[in-house]
Chimera marker file (.cmm) of the C-alpha trace (Angstrom):
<marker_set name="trace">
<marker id="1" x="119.061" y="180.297" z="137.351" r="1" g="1" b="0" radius="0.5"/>
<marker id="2" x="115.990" y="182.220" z="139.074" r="1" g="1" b="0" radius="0.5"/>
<marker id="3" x="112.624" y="180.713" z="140.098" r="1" g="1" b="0" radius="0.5"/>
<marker id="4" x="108.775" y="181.519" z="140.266" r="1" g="1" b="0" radius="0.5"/>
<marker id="5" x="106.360" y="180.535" z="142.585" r="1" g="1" b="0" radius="0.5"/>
<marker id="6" x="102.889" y="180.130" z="141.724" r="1" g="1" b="0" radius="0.5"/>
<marker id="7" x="99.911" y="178.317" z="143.009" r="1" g="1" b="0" radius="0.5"/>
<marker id="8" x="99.678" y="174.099" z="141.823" r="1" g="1" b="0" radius="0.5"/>
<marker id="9" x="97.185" y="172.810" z="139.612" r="1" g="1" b="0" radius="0.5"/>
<marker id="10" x="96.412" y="169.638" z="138.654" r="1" g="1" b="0" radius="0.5"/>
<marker id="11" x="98.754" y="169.290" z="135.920" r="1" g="1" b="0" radius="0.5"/>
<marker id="12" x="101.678" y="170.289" z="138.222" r="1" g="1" b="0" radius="0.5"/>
<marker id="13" x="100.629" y="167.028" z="140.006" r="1" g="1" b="0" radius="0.5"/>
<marker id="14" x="100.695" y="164.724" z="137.368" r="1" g="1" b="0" radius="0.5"/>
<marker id="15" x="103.915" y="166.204" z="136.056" r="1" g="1" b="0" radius="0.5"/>
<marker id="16" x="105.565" y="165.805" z="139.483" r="1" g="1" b="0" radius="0.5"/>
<marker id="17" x="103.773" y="162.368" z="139.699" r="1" g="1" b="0" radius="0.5"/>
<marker id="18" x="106.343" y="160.989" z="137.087" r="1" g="1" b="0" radius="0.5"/>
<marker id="19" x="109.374" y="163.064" z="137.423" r="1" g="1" b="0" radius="0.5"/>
<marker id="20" x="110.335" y="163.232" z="141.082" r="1" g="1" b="0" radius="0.5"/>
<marker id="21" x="113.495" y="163.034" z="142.002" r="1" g="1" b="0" radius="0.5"/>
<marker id="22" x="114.447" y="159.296" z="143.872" r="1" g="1" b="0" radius="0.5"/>
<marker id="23" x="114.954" y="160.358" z="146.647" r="1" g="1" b="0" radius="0.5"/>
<marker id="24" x="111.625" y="161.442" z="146.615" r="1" g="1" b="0" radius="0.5"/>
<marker id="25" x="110.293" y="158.697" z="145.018" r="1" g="1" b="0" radius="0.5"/>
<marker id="26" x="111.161" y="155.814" z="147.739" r="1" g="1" b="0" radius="0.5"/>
<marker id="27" x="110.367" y="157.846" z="150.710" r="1" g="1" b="0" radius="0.5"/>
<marker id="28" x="106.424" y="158.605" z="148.983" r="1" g="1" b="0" radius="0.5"/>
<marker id="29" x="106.459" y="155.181" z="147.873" r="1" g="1" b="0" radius="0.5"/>
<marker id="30" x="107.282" y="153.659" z="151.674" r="1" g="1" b="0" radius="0.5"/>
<marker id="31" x="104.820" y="156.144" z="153.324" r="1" g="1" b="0" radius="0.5"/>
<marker id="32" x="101.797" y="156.272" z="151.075" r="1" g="1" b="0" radius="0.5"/>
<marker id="33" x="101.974" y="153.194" z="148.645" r="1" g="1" b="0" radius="0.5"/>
<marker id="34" x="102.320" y="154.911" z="145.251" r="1" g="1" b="0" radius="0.5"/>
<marker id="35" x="103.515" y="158.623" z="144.409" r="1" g="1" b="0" radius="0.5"/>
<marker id="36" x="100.263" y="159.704" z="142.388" r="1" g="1" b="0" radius="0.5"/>
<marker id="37" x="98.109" y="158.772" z="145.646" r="1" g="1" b="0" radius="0.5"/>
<marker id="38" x="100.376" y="160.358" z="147.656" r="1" g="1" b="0" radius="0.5"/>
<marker id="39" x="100.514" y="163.573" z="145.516" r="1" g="1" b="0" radius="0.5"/>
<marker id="40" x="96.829" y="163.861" z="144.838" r="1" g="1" b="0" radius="0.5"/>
<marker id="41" x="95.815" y="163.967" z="148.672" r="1" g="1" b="0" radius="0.5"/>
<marker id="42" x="98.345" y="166.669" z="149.010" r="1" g="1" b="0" radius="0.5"/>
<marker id="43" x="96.764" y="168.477" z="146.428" r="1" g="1" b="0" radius="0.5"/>
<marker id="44" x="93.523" y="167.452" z="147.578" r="1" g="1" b="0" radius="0.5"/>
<marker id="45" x="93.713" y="168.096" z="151.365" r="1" g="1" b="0" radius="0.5"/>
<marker id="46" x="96.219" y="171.262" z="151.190" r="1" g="1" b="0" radius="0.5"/>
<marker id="47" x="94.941" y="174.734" z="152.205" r="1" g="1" b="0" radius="0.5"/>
<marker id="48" x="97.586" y="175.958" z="150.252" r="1" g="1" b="0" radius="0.5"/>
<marker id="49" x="99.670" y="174.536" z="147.552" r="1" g="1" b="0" radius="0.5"/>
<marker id="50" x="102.909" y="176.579" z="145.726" r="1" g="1" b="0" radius="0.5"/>
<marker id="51" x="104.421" y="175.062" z="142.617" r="1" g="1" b="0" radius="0.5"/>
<marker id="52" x="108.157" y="176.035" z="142.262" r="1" g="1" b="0" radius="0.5"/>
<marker id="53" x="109.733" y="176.620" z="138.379" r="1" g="1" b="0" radius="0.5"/>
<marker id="54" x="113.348" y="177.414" z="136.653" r="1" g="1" b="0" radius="0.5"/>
<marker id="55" x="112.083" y="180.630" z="135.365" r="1" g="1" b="0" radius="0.5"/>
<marker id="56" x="114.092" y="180.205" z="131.812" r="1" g="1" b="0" radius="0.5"/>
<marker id="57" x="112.458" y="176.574" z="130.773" r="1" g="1" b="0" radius="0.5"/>
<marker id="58" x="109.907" y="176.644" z="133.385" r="1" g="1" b="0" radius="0.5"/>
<marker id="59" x="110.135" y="172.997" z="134.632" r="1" g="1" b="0" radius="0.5"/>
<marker id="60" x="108.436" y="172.302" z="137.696" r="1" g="1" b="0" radius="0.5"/>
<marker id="61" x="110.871" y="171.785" z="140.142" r="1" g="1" b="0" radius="0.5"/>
<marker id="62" x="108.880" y="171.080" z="142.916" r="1" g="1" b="0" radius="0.5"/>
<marker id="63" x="105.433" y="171.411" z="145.475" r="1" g="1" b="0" radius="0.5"/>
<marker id="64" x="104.951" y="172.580" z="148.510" r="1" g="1" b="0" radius="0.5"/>
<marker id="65" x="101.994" y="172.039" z="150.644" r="1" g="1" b="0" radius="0.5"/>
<marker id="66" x="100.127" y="172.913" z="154.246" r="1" g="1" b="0" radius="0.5"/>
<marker id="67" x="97.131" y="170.763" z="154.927" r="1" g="1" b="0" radius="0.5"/>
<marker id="68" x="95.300" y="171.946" z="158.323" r="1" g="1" b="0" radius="0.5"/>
<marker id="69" x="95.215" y="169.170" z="160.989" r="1" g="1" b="0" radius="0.5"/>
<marker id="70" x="93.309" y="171.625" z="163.401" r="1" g="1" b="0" radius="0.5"/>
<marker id="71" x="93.449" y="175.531" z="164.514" r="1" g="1" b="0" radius="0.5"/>
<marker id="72" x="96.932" y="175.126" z="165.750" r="1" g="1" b="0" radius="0.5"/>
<marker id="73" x="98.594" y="172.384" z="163.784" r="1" g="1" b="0" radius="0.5"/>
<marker id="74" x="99.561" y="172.007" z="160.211" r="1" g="1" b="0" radius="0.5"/>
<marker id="75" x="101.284" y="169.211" z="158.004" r="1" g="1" b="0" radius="0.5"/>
<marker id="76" x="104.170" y="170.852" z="155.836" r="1" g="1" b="0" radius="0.5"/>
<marker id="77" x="105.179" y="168.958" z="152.655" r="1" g="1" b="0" radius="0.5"/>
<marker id="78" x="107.225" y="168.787" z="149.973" r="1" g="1" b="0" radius="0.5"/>
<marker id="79" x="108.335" y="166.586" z="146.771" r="1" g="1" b="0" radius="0.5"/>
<marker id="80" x="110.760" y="167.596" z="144.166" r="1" g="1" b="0" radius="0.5"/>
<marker id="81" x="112.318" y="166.862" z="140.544" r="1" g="1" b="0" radius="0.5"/>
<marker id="82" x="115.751" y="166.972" z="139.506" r="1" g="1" b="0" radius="0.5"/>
<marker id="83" x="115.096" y="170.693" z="138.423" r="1" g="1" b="0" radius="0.5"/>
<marker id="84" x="115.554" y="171.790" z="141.826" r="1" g="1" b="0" radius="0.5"/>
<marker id="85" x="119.078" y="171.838" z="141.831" r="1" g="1" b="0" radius="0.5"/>
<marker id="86" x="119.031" y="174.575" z="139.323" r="1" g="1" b="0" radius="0.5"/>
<marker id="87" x="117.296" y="176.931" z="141.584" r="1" g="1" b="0" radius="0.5"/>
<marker id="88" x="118.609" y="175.542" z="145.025" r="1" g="1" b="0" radius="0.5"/>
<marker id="89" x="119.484" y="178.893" z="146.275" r="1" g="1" b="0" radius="0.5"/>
<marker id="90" x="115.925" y="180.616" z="145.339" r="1" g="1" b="0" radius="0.5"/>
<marker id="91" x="114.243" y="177.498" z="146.582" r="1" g="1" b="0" radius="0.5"/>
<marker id="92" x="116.010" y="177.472" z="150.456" r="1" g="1" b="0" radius="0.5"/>
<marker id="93" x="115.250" y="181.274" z="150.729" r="1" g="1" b="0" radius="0.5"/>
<marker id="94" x="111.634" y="180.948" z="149.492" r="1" g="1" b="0" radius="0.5"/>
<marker id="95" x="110.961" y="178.308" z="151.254" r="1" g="1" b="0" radius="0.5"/>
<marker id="96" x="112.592" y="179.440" z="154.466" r="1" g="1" b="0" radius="0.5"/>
<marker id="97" x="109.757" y="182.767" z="153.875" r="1" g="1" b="0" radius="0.5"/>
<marker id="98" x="106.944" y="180.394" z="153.351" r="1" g="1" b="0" radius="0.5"/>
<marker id="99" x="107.688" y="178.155" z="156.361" r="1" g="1" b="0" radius="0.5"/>
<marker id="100" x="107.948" y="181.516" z="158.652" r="1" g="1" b="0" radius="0.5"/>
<marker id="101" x="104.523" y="182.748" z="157.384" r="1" g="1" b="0" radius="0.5"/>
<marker id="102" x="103.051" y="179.303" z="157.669" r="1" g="1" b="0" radius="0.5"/>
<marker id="103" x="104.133" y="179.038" z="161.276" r="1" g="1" b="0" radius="0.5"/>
<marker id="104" x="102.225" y="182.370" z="161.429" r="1" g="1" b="0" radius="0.5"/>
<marker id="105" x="99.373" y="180.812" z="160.738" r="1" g="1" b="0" radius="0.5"/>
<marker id="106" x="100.077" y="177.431" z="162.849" r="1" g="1" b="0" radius="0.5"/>
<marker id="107" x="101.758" y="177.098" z="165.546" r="1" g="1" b="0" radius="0.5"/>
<marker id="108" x="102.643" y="174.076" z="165.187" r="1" g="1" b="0" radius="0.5"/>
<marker id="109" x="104.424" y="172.599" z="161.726" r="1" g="1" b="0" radius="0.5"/>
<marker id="110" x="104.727" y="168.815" z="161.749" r="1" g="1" b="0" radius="0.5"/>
<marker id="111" x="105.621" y="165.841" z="159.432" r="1" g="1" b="0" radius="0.5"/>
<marker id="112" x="108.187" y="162.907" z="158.858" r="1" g="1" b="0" radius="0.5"/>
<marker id="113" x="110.850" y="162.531" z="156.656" r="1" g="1" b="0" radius="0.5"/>
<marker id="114" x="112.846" y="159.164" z="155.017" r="1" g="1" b="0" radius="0.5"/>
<marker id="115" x="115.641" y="159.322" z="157.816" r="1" g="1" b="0" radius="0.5"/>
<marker id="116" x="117.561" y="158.051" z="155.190" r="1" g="1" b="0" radius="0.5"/>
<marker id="117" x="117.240" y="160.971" z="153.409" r="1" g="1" b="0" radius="0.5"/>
<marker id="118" x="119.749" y="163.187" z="154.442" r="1" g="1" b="0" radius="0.5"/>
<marker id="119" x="119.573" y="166.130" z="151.564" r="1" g="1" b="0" radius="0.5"/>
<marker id="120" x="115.755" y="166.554" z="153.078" r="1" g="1" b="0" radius="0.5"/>
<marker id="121" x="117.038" y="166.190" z="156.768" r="1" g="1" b="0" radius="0.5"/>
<marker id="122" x="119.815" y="169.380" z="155.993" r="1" g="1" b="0" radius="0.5"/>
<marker id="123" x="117.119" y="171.424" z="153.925" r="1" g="1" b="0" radius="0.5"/>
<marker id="124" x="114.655" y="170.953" z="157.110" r="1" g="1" b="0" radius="0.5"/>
<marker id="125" x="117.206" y="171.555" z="160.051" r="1" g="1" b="0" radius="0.5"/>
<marker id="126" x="117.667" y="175.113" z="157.400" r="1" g="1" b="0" radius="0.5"/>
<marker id="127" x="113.832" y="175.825" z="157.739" r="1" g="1" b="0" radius="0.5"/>
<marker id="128" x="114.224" y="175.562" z="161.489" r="1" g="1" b="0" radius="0.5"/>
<marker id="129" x="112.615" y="172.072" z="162.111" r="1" g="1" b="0" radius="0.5"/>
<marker id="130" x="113.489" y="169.623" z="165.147" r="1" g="1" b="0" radius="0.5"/>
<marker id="131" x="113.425" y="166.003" z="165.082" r="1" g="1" b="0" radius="0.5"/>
<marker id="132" x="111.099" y="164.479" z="167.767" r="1" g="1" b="0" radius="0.5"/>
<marker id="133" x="110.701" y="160.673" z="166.980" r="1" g="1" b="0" radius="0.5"/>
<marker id="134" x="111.219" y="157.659" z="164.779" r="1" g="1" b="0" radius="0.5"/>
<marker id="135" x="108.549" y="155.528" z="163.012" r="1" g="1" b="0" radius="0.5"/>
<marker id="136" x="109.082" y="153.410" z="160.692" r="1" g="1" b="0" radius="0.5"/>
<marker id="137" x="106.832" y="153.145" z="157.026" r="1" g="1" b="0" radius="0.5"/>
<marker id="138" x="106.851" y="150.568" z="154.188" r="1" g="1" b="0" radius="0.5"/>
<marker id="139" x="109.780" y="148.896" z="155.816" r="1" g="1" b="0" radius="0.5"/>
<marker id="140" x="111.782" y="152.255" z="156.240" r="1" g="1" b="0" radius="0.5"/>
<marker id="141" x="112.806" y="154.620" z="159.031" r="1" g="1" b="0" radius="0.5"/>
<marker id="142" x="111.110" y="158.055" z="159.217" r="1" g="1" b="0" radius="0.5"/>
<marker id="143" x="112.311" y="161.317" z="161.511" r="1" g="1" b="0" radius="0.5"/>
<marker id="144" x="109.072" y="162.797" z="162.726" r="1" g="1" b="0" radius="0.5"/>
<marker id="145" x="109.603" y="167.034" z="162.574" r="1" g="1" b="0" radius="0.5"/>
<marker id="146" x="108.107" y="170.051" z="164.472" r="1" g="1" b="0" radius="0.5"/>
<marker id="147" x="108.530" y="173.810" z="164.005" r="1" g="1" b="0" radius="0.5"/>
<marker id="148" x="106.732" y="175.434" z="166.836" r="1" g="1" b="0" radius="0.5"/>
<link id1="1" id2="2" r="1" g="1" b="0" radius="0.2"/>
<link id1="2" id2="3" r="1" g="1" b="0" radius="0.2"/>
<link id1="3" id2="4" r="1" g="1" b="0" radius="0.2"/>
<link id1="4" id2="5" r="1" g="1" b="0" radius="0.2"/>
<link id1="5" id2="6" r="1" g="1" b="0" radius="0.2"/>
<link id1="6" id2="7" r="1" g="1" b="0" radius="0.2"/>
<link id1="7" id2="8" r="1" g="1" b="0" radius="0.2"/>
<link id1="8" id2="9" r="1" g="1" b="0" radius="0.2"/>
<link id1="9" id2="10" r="1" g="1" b="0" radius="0.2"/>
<link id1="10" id2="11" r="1" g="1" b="0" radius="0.2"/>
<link id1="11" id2="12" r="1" g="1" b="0" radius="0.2"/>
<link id1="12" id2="13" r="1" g="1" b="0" radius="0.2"/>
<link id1="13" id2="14" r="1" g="1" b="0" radius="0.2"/>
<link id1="14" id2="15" r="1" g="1" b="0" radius="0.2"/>
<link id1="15" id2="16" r="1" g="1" b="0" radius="0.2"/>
<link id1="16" id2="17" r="1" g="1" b="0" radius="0.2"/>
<link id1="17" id2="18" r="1" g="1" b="0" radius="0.2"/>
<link id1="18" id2="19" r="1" g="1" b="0" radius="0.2"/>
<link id1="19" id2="20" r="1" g="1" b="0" radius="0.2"/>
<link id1="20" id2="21" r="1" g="1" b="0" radius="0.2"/>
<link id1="21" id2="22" r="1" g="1" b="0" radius="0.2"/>
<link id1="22" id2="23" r="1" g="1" b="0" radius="0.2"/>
<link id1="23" id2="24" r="1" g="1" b="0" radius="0.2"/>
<link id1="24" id2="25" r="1" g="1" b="0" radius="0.2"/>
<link id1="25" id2="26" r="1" g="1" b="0" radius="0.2"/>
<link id1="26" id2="27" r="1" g="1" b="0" radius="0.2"/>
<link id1="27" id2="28" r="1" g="1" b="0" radius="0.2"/>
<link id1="28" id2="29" r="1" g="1" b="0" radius="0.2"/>
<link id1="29" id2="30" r="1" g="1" b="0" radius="0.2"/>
<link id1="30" id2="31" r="1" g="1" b="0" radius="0.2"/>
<link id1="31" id2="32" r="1" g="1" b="0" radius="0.2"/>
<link id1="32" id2="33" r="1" g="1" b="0" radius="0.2"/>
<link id1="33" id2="34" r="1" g="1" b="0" radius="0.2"/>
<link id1="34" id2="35" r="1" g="1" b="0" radius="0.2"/>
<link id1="35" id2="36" r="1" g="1" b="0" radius="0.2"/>
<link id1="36" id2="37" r="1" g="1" b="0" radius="0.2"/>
<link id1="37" id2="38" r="1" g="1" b="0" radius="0.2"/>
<link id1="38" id2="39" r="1" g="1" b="0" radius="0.2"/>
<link id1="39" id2="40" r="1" g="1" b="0" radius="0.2"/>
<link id1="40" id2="41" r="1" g="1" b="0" radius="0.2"/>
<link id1="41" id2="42" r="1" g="1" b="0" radius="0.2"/>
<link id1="42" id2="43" r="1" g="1" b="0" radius="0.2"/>
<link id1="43" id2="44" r="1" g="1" b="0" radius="0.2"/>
<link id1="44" id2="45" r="1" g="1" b="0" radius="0.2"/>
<link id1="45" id2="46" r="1" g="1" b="0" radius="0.2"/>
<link id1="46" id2="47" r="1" g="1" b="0" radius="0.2"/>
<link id1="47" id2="48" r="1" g="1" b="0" radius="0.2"/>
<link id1="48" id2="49" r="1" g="1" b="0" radius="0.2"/>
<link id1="49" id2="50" r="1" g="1" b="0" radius="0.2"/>
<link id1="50" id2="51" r="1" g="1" b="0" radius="0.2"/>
<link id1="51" id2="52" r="1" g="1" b="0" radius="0.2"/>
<link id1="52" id2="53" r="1" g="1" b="0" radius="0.2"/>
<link id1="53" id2="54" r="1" g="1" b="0" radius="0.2"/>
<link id1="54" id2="55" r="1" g="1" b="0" radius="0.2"/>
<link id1="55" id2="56" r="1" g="1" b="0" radius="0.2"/>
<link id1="56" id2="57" r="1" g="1" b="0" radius="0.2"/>
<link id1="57" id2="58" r="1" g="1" b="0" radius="0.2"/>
<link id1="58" id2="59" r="1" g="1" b="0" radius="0.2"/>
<link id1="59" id2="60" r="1" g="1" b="0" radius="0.2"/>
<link id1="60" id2="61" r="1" g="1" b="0" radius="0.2"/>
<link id1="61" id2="62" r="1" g="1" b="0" radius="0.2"/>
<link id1="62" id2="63" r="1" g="1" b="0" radius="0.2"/>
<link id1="63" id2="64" r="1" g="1" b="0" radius="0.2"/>
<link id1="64" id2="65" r="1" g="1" b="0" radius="0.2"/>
<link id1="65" id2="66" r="1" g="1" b="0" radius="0.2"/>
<link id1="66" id2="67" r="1" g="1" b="0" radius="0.2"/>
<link id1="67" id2="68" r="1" g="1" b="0" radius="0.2"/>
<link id1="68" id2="69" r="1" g="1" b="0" radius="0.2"/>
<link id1="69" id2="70" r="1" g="1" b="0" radius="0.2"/>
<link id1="70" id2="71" r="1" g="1" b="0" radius="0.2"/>
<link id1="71" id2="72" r="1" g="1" b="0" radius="0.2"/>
<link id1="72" id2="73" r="1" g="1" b="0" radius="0.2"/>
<link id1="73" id2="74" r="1" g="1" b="0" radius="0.2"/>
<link id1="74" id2="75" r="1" g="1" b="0" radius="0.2"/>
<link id1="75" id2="76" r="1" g="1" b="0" radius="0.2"/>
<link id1="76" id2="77" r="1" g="1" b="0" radius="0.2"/>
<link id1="77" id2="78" r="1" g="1" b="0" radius="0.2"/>
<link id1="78" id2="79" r="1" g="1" b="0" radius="0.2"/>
<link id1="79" id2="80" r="1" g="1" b="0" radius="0.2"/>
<link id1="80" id2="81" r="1" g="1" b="0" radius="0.2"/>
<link id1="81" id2="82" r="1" g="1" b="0" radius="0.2"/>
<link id1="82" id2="83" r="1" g="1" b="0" radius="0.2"/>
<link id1="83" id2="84" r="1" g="1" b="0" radius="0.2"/>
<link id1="84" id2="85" r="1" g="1" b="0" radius="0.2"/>
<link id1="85" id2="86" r="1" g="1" b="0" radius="0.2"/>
<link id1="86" id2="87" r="1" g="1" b="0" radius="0.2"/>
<link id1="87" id2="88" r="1" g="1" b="0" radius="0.2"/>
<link id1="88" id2="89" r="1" g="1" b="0" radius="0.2"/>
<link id1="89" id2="90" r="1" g="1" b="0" radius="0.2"/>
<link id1="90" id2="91" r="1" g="1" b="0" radius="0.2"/>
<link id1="91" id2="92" r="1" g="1" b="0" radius="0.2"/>
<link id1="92" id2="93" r="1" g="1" b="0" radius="0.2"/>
<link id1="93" id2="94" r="1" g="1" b="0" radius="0.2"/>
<link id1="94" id2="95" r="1" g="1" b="0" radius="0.2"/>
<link id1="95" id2="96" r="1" g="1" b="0" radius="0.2"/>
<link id1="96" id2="97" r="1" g="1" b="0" radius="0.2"/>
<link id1="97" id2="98" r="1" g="1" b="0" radius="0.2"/>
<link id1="98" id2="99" r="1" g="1" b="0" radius="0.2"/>
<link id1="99" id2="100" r="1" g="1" b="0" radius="0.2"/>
<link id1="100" id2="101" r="1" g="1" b="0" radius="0.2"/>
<link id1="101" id2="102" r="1" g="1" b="0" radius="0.2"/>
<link id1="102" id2="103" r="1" g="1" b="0" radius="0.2"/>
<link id1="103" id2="104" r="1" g="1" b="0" radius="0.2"/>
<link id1="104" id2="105" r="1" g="1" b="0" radius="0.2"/>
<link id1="105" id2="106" r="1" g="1" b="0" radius="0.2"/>
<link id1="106" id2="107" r="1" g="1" b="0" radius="0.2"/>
<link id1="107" id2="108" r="1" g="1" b="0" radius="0.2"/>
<link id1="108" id2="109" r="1" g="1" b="0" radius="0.2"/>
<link id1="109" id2="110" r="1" g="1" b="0" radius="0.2"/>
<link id1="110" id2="111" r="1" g="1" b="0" radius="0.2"/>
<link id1="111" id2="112" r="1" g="1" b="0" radius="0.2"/>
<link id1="112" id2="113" r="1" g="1" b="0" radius="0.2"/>
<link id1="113" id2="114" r="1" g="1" b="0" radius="0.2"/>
<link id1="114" id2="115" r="1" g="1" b="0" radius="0.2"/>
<link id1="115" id2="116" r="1" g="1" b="0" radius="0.2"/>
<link id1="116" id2="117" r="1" g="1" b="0" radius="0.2"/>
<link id1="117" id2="118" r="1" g="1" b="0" radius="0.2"/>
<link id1="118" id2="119" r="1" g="1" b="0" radius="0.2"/>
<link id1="119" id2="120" r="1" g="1" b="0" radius="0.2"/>
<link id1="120" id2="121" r="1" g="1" b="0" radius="0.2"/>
<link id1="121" id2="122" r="1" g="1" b="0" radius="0.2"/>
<link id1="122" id2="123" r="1" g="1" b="0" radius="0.2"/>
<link id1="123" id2="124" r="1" g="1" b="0" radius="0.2"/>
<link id1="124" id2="125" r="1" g="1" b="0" radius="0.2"/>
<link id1="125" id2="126" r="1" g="1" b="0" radius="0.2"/>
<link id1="126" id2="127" r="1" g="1" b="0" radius="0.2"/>
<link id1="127" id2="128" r="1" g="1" b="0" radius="0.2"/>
<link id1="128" id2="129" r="1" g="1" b="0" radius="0.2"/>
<link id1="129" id2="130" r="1" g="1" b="0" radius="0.2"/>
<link id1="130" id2="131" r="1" g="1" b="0" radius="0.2"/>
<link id1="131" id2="132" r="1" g="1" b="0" radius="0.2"/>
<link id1="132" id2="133" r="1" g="1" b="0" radius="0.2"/>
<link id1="133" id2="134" r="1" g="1" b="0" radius="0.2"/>
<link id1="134" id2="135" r="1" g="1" b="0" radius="0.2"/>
<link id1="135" id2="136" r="1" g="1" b="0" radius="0.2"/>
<link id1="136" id2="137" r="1" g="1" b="0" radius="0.2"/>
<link id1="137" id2="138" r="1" g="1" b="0" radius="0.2"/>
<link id1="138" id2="139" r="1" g="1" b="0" radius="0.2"/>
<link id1="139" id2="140" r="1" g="1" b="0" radius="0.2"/>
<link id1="140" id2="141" r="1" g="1" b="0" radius="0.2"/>
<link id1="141" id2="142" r="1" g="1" b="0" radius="0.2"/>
<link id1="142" id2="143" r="1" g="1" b="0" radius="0.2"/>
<link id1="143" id2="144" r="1" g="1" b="0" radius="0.2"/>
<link id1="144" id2="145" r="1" g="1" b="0" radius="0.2"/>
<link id1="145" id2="146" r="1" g="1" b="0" radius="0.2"/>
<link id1="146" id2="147" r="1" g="1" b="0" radius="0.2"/>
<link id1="147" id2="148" r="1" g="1" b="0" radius="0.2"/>
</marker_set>
């Protein structure tokens, strides 16, 4: 199946909000408390936000952000639904461009991800991301990532 990219509203939010895959789900829960606060300041704080679809239902498969920490450093972020593994191969080369042109803009690309998570961990070692540290969240282990 082929995929579109276009820029999130709101109502990609709210969509996402109650159809994320669970993967997705535990890791937003452990690190922000509940998945719509978590997905609203990512909407809210992102200088730019990309919605991902399956092109012949258009179901939102998934969002992904850049909010500016300063001139040089940006945090990269991304949730998805079960509809993503309909357009897995459109998704890892589109998001492979937007990470390059991002890290155009940033030098610096940063975040954490559920360590447990190892479908995220694969998809970010893709993009070109290196693992740095451990925290740990809401009673979980997180893999903090850098693309420089």
């Amino acid at each position: 199946m082929k995929a579109y990219v276009r820029q999130s509203t709101q109502e990609d939010v709210d969509y996402l909000c109650n159809n994320l895959r669970p993967e997705d789900r535990e890791e937003v829960i452990a690190s922000h408390g509940s998945t719509k606060n978590a997905l609203q300041t990512g909407l809210d704080l992102s200088d730019e936000c990309w919605t991902f679809l399956v092109k012949e239902t258009h179901e939102i498969a998934g969002i992904y952000g850049v909010a500016r920490q300063d001139d040089m450093v940006a945090c990269v972020w991304l949730l998805t639904t079960p509809a993503v593994e309909k357009i897995w191969m459109t998704f890892l080369r589109e998001t492979k461009r937007l990470t390059k042109e991002l890290n155009k803009k940033y030098s610096i690309l940063t975040n954490s991800v559920d360590a447990e998570y190892t479908v995220a961990i694969k998809w970010l070692k893709f993009l070109g991301f290196t693992f740095i540290n451990k925290h740990n969240y809401g009673g979980k282990p997180f893999l903090e990532f850098v693309r420089i």
